[in-house]
PyMOL commands that place a pseudoatom at each C-alpha (Angstrom):
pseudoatom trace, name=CA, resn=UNK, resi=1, chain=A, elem=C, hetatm=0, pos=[-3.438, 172.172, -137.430]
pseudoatom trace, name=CA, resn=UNK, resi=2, chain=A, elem=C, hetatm=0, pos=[-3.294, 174.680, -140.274]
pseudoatom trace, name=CA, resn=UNK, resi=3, chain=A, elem=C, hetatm=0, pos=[-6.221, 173.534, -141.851]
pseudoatom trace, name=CA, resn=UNK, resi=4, chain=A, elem=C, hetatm=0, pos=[-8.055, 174.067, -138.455]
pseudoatom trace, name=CA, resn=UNK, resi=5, chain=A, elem=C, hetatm=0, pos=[-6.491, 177.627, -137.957]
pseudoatom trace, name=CA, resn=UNK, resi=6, chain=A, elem=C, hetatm=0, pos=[-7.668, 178.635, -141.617]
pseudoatom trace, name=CA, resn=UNK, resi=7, chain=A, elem=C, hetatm=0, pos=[-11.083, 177.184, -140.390]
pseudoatom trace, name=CA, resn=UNK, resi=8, chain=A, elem=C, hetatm=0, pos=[-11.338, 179.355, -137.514]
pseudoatom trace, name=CA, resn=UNK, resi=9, chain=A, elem=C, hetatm=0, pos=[-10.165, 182.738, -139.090]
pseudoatom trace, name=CA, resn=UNK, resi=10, chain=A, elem=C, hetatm=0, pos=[-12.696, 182.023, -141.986]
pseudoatom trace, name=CA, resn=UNK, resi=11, chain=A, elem=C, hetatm=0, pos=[-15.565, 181.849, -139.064]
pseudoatom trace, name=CA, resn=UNK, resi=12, chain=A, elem=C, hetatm=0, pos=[-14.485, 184.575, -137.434]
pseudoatom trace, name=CA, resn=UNK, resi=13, chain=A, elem=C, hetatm=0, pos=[-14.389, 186.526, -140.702]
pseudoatom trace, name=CA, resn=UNK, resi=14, chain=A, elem=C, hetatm=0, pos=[-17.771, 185.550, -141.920]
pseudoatom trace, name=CA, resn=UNK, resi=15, chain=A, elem=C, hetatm=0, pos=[-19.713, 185.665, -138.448]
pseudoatom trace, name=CA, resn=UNK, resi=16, chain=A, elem=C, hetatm=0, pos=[-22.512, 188.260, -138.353]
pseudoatom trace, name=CA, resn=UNK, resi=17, chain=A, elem=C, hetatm=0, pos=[-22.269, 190.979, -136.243]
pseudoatom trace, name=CA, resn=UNK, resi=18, chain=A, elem=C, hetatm=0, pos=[-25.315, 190.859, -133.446]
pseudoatom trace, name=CA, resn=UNK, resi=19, chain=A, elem=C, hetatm=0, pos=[-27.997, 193.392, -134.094]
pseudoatom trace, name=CA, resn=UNK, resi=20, chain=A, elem=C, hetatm=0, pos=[-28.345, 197.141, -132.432]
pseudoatom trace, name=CA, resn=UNK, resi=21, chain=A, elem=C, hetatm=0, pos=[-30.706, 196.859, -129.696]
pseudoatom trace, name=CA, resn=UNK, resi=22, chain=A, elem=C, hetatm=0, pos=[-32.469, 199.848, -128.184]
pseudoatom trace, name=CA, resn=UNK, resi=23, chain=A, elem=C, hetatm=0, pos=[-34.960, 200.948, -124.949]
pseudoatom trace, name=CA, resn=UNK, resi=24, chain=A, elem=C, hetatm=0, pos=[-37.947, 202.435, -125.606]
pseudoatom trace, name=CA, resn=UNK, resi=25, chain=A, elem=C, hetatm=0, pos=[-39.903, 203.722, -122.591]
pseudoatom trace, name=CA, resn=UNK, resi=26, chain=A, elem=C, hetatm=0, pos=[-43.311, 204.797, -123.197]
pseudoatom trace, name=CA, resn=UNK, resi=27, chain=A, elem=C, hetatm=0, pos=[-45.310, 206.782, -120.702]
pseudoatom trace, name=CA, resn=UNK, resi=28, chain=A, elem=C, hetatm=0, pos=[-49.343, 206.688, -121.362]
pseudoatom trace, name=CA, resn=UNK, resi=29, chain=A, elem=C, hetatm=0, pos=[-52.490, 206.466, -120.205]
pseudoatom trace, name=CA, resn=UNK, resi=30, chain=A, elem=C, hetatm=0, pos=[-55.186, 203.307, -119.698]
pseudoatom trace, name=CA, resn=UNK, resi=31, chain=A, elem=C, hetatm=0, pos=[-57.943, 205.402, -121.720]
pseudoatom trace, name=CA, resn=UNK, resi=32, chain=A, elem=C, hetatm=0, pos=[-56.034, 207.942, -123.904]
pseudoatom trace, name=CA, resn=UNK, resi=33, chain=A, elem=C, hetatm=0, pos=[-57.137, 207.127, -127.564]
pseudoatom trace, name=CA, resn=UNK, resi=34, chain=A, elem=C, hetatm=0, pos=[-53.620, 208.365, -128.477]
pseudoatom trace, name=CA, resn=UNK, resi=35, chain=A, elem=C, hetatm=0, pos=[-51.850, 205.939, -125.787]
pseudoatom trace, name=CA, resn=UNK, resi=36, chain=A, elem=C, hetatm=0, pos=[-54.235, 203.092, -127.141]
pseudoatom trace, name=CA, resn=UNK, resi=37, chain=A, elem=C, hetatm=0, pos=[-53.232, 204.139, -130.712]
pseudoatom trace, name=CA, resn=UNK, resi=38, chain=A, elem=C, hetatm=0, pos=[-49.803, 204.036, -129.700]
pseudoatom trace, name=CA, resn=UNK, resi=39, chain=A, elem=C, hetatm=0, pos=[-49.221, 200.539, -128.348]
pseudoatom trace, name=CA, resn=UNK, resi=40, chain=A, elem=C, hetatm=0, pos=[-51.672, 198.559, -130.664]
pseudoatom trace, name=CA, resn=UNK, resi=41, chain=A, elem=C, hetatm=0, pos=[-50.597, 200.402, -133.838]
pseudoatom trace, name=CA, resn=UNK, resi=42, chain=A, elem=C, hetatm=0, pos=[-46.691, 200.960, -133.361]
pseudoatom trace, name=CA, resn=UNK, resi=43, chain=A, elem=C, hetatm=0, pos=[-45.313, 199.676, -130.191]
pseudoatom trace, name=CA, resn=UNK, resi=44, chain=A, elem=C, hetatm=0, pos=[-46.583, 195.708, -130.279]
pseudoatom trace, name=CA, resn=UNK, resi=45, chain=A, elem=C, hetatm=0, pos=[-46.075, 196.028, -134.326]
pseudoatom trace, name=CA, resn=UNK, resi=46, chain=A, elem=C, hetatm=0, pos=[-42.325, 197.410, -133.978]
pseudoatom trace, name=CA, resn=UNK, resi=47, chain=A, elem=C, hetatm=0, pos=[-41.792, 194.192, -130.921]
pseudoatom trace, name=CA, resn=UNK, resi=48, chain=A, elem=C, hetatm=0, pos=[-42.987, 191.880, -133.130]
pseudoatom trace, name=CA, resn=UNK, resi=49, chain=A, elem=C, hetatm=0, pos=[-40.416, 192.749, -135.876]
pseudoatom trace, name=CA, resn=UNK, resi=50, chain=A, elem=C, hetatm=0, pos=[-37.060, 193.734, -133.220]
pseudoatom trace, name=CA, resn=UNK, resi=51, chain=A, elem=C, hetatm=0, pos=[-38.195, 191.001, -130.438]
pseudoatom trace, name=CA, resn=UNK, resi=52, chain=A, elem=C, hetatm=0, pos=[-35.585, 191.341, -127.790]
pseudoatom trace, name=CA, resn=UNK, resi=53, chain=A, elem=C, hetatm=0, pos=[-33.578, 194.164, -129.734]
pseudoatom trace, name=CA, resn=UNK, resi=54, chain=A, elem=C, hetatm=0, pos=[-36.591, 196.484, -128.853]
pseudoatom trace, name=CA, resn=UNK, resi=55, chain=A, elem=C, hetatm=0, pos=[-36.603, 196.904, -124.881]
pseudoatom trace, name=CA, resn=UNK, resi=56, chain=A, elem=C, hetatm=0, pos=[-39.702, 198.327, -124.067]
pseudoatom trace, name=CA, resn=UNK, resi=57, chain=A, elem=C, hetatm=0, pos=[-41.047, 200.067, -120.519]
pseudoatom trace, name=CA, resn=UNK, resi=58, chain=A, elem=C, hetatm=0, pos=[-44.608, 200.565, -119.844]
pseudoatom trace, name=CA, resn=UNK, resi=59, chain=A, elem=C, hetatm=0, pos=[-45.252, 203.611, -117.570]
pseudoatom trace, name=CA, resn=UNK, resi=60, chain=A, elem=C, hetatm=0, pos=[-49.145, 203.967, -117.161]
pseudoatom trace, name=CA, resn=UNK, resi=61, chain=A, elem=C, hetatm=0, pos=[-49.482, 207.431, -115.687]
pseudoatom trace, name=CA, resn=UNK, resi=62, chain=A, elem=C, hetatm=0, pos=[-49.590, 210.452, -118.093]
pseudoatom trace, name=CA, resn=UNK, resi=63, chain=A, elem=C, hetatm=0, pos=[-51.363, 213.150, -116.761]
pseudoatom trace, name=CA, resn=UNK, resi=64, chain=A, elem=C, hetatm=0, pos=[-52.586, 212.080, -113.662]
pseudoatom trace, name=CA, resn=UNK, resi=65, chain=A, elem=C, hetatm=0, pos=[-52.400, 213.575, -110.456]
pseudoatom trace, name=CA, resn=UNK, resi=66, chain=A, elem=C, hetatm=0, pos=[-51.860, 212.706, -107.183]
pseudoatom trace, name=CA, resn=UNK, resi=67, chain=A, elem=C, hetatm=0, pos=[-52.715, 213.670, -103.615]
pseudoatom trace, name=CA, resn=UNK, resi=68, chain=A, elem=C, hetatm=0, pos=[-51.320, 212.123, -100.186]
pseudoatom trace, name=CA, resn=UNK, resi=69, chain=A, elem=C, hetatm=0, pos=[-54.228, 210.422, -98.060]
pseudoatom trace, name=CA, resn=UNK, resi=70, chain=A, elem=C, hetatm=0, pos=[-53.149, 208.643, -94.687]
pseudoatom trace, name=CA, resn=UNK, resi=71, chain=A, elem=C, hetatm=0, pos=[-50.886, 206.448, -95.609]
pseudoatom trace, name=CA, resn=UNK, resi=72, chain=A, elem=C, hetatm=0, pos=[-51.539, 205.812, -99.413]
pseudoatom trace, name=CA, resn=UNK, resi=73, chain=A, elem=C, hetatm=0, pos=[-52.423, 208.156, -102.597]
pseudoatom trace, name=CA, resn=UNK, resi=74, chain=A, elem=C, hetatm=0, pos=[-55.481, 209.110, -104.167]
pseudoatom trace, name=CA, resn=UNK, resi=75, chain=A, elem=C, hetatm=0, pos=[-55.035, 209.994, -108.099]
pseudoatom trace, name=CA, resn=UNK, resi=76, chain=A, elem=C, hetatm=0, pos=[-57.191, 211.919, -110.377]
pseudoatom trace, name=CA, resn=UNK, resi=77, chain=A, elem=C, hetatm=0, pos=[-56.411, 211.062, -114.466]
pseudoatom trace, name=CA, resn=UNK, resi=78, chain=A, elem=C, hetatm=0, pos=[-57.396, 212.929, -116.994]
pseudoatom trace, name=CA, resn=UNK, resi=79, chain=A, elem=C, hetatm=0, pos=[-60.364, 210.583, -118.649]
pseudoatom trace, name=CA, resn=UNK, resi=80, chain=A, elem=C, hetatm=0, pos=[-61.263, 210.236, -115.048]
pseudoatom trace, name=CA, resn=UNK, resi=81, chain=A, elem=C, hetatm=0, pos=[-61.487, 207.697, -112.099]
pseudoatom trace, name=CA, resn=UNK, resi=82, chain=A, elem=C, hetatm=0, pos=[-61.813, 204.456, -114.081]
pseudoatom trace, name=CA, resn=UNK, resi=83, chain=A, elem=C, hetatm=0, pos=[-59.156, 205.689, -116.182]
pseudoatom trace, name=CA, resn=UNK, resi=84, chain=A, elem=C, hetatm=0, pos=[-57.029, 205.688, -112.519]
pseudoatom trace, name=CA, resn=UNK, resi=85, chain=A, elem=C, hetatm=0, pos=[-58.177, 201.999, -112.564]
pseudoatom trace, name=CA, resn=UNK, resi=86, chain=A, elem=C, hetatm=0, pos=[-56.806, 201.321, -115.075]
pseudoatom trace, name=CA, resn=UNK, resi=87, chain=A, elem=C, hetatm=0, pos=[-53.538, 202.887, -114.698]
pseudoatom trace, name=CA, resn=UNK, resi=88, chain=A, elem=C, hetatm=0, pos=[-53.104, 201.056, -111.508]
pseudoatom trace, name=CA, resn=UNK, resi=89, chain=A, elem=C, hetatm=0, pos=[-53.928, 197.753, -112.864]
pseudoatom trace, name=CA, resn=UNK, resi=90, chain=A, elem=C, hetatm=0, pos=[-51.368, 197.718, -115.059]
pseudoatom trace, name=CA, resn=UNK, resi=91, chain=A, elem=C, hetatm=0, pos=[-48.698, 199.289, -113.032]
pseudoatom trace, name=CA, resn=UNK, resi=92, chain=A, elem=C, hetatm=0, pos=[-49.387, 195.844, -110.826]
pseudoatom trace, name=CA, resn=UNK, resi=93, chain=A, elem=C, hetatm=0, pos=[-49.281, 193.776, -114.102]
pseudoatom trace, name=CA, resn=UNK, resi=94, chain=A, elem=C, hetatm=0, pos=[-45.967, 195.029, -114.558]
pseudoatom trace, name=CA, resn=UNK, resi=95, chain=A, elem=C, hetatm=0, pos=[-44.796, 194.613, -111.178]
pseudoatom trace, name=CA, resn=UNK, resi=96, chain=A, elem=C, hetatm=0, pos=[-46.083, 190.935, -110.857]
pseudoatom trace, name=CA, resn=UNK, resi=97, chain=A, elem=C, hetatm=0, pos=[-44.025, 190.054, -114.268]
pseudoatom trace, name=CA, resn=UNK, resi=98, chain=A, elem=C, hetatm=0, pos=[-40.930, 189.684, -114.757]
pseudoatom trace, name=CA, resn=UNK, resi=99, chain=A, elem=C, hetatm=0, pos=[-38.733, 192.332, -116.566]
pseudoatom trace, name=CA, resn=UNK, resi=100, chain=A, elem=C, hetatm=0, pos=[-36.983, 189.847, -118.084]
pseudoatom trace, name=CA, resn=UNK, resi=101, chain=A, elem=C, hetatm=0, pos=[-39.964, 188.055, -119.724]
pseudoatom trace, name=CA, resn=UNK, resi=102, chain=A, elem=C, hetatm=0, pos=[-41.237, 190.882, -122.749]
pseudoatom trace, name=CA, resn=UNK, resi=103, chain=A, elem=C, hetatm=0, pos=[-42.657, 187.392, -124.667]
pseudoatom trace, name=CA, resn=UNK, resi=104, chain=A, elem=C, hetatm=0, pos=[-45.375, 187.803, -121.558]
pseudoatom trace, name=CA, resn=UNK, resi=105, chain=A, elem=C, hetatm=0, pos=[-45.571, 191.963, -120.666]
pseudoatom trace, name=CA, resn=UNK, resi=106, chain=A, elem=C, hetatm=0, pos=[-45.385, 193.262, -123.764]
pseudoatom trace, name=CA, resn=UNK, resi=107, chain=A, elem=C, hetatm=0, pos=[-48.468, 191.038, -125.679]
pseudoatom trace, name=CA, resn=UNK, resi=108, chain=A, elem=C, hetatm=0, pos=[-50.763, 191.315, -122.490]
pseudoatom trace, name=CA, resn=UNK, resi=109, chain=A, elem=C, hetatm=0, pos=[-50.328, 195.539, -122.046]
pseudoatom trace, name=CA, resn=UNK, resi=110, chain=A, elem=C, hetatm=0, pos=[-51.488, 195.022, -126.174]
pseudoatom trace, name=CA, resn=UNK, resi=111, chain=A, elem=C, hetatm=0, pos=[-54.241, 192.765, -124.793]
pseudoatom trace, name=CA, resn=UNK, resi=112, chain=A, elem=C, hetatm=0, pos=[-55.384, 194.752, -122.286]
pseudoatom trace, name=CA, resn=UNK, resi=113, chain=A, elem=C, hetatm=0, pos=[-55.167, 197.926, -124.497]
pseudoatom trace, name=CA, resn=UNK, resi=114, chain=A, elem=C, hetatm=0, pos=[-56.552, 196.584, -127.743]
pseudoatom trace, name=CA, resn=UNK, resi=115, chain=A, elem=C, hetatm=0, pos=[-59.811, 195.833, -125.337]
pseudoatom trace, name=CA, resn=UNK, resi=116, chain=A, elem=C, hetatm=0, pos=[-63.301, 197.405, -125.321]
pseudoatom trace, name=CA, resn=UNK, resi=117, chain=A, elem=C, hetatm=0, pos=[-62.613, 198.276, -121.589]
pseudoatom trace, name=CA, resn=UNK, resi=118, chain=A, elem=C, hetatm=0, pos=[-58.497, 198.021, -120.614]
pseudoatom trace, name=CA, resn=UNK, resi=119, chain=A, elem=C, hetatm=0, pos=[-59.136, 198.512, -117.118]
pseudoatom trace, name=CA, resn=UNK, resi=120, chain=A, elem=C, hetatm=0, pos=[-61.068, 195.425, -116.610]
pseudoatom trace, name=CA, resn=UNK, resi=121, chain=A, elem=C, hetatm=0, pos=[-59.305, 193.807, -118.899]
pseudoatom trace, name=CA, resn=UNK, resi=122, chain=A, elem=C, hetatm=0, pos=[-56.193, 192.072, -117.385]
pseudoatom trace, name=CA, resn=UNK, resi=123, chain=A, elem=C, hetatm=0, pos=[-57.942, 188.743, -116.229]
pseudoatom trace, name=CA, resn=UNK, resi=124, chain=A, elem=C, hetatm=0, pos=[-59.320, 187.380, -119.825]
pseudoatom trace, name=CA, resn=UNK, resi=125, chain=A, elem=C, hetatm=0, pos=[-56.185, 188.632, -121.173]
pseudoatom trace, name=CA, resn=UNK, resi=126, chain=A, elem=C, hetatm=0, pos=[-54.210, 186.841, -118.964]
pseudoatom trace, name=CA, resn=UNK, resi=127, chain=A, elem=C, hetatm=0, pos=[-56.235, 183.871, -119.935]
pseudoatom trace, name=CA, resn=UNK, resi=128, chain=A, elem=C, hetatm=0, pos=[-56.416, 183.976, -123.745]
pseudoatom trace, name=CA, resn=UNK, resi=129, chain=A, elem=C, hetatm=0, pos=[-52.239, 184.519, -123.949]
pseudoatom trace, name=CA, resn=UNK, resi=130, chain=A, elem=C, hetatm=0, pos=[-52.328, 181.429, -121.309]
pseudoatom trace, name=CA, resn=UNK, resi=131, chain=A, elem=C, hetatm=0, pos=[-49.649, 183.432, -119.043]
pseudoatom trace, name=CA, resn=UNK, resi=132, chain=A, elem=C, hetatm=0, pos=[-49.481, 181.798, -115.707]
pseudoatom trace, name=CA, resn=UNK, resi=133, chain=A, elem=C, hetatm=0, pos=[-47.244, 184.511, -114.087]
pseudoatom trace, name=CA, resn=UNK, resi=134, chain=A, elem=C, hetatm=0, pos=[-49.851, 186.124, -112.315]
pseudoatom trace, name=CA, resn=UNK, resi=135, chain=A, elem=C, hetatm=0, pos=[-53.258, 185.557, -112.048]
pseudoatom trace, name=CA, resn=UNK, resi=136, chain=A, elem=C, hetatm=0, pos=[-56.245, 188.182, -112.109]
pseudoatom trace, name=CA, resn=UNK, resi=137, chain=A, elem=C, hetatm=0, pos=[-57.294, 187.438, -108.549]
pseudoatom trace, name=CA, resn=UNK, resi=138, chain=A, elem=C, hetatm=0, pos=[-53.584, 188.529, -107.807]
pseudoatom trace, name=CA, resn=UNK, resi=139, chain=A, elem=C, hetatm=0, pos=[-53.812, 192.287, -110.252]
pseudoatom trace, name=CA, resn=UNK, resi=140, chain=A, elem=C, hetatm=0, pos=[-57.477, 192.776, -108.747]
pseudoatom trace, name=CA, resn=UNK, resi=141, chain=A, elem=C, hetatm=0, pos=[-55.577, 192.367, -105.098]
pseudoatom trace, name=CA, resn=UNK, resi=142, chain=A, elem=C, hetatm=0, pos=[-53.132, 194.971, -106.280]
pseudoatom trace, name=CA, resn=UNK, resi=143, chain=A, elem=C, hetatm=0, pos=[-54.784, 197.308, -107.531]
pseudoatom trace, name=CA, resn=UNK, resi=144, chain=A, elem=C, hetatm=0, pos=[-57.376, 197.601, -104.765]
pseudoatom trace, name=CA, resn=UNK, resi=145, chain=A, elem=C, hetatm=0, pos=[-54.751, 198.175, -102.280]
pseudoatom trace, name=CA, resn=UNK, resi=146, chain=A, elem=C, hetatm=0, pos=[-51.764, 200.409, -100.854]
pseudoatom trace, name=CA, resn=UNK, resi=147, chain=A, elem=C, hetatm=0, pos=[-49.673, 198.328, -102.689]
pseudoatom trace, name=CA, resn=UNK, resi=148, chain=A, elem=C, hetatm=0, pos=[-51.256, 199.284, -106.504]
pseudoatom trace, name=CA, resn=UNK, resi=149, chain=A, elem=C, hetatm=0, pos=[-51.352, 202.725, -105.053]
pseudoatom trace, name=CA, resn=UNK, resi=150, chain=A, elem=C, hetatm=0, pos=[-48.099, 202.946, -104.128]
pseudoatom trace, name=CA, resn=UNK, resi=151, chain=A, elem=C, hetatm=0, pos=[-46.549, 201.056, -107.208]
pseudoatom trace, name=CA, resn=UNK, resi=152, chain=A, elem=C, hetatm=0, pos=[-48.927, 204.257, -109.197]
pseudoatom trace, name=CA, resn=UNK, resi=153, chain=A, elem=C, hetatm=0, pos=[-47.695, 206.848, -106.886]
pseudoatom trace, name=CA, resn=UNK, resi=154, chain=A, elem=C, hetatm=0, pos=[-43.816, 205.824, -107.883]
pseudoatom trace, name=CA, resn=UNK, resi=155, chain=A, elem=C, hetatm=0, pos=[-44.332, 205.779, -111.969]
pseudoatom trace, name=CA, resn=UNK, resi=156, chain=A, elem=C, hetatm=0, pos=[-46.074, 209.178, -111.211]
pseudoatom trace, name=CA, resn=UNK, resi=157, chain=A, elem=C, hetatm=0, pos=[-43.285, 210.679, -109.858]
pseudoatom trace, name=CA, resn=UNK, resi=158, chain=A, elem=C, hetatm=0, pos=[-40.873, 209.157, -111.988]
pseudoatom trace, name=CA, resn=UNK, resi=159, chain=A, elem=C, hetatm=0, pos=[-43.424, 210.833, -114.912]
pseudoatom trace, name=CA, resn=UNK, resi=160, chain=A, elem=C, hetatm=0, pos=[-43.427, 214.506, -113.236]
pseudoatom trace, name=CA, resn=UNK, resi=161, chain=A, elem=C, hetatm=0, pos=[-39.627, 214.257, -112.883]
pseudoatom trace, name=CA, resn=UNK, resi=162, chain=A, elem=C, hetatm=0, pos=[-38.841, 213.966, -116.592]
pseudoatom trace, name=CA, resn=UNK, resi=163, chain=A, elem=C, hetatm=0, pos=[-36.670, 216.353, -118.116]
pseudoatom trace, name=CA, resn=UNK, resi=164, chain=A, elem=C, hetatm=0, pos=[-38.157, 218.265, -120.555]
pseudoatom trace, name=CA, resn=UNK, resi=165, chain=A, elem=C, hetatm=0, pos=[-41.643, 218.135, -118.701]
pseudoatom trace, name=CA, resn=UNK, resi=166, chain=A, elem=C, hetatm=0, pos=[-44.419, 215.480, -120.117]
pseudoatom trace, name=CA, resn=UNK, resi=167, chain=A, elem=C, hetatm=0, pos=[-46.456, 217.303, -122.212]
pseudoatom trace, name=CA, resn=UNK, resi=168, chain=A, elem=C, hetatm=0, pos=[-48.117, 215.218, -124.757]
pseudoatom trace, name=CA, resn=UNK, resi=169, chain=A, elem=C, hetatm=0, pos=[-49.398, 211.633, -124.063]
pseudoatom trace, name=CA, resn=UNK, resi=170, chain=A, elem=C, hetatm=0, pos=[-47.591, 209.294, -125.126]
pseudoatom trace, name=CA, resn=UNK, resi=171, chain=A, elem=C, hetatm=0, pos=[-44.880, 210.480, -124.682]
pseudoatom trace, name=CA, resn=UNK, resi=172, chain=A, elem=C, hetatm=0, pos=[-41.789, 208.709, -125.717]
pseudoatom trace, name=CA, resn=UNK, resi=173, chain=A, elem=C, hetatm=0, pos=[-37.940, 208.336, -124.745]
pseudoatom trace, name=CA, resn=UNK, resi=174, chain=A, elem=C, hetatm=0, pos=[-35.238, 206.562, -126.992]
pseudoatom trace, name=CA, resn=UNK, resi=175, chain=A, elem=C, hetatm=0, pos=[-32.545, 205.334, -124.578]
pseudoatom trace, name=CA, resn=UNK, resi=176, chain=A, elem=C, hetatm=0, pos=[-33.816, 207.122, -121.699]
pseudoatom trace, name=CA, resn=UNK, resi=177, chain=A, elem=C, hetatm=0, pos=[-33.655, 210.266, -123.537]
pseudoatom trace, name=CA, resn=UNK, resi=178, chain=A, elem=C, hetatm=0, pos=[-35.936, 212.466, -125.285]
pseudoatom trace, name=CA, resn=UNK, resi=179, chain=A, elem=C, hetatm=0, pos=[-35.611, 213.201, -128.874]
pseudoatom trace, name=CA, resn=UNK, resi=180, chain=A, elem=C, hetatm=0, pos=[-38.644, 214.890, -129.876]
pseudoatom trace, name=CA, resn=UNK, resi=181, chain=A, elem=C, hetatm=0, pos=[-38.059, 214.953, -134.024]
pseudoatom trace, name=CA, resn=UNK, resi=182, chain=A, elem=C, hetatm=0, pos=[-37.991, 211.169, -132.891]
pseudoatom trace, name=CA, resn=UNK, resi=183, chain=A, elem=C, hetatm=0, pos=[-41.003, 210.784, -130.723]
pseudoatom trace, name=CA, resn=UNK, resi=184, chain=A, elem=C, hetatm=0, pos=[-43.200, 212.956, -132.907]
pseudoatom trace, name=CA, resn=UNK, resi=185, chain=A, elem=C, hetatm=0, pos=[-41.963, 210.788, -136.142]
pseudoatom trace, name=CA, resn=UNK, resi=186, chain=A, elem=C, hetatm=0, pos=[-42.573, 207.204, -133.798]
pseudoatom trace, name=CA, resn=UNK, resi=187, chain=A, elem=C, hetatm=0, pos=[-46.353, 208.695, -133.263]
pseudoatom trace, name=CA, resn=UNK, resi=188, chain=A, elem=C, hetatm=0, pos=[-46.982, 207.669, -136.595]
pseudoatom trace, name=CA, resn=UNK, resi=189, chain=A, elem=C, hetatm=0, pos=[-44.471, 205.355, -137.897]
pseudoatom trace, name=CA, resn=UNK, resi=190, chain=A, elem=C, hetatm=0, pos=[-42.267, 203.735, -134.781]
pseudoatom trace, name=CA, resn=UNK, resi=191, chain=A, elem=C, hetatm=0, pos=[-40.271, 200.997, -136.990]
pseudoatom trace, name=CA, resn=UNK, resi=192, chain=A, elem=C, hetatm=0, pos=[-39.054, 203.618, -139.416]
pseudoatom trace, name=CA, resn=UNK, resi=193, chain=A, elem=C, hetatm=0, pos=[-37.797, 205.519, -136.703]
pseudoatom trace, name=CA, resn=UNK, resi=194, chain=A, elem=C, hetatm=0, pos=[-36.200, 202.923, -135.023]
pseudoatom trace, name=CA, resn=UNK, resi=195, chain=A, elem=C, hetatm=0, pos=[-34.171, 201.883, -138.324]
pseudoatom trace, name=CA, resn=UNK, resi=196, chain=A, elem=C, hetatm=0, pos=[-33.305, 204.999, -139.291]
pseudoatom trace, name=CA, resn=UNK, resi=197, chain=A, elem=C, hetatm=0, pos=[-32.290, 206.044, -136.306]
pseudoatom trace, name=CA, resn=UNK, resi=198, chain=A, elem=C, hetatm=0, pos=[-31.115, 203.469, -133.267]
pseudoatom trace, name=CA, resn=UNK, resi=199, chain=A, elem=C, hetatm=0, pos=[-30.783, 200.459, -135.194]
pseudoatom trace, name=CA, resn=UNK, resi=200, chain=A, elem=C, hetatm=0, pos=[-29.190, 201.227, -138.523]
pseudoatom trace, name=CA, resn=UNK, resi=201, chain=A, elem=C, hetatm=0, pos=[-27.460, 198.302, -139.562]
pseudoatom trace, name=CA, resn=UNK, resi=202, chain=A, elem=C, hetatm=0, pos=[-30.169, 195.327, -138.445]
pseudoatom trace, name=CA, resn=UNK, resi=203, chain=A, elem=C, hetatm=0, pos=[-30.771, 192.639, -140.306]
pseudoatom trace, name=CA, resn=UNK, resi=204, chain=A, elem=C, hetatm=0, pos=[-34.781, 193.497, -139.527]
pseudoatom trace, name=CA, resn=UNK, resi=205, chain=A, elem=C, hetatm=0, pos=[-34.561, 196.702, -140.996]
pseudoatom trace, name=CA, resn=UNK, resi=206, chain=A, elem=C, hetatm=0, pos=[-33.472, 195.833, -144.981]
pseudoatom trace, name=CA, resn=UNK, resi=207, chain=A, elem=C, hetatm=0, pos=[-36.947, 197.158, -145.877]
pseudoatom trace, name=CA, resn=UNK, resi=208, chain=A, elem=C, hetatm=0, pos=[-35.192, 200.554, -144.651]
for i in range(1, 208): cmd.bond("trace and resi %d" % i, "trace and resi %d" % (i + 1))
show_as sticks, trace
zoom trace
């Protein structure tokens, strides 16, 4: 019985402590070089390296605009209507995948990103990361309706309602804050941020 006390305080002892985890919620645009930039370059990196420690929300809306019409919303983005597109295809990828699954979100909004044109891009993406969530016939559906409008319409005023104001795209909060010594530093080098300053301590960050 001693032996198997000593055991268990020696485990306890030696266990390692889980890793900091942290949200990141991004807010972008389908056709912004800098949004593009943005997730390919530091966004899917930084996931690749934190996996589920780095909680990451897409919110494709930036810029835009919006106007009521009938019963739905017509939007005007600033690299114009295919840009919109775009925008609202992904704001019905999102909605048709699970938050819970980031090993499916977070490599397709890369995919569809990393493409020559993101906002037709969804349906080979979907197809060359074999995700079987949704389907392309189900995002084209989406997005050509009230429904992709609406789902638009919400990130957009979740966008205008940030406090301080969007004024840059991306634009970037840690923790559902912004820090902007933080989000200007992430612009060009995300994981360093991240180390230095929300997960200090993890075992991913020794290079820091």
């Amino acid at each position: 019985k001693e032996l198997t006390t000593a055991v268990l305080l020696f485990a306890t002892v030696t266990a390692k402590p889980a890793d900091p985890s942290v949200e990141v919620t991004v807010y972008y645009e389908s056709l912004c070089p800098d949004s593009i930039r943005f997730v390919n370059d530091q966004i899917f990196p930084s996931w690749k390296q934190f996996g589920n420690d780095l909680k990451i929300h897409f919110k494709p809306f930036g810029k835009a605009n919006f106007v009521e019409s009938g019963s739905s919303w017509n939007f005007t983005c600033q690299h114009g209507p295919d840009e919109c597109v775009g925008n609202k295809v992904q704001a019905c990828v999102l909605n048709q995948m699970s938050p819970y699954a980031p090993d499916e979100y977070v490599p397709l909004i890369d995919c569809i990103m990393r493409s020559e044109d993101p906002p037709t891009a969804a349906g080979a993406c979907l197809k060359s990361l074999n995700i079987h969530t949704t389907t392309s016939e189900k995002v084209e559906a989406c997005a050509g309706s009230d429904e992709g409008s609406q789902l638009l319409h919400d990130i957009g005023v979740e966008t205008k309602n940030l406090d301080p104001k969007l004024n840059y795209v991306p634009w970037v909060l840690f923790n559902n804050a912004f820090d902007e010594e933080a989000w200007q530093q992430s612009l060009d080098n995300l994981t360093a941020v991240l180390c230095k300053k929300f997960l200090a301590g993890s075992s991913k960050c020794q290079a820091y």
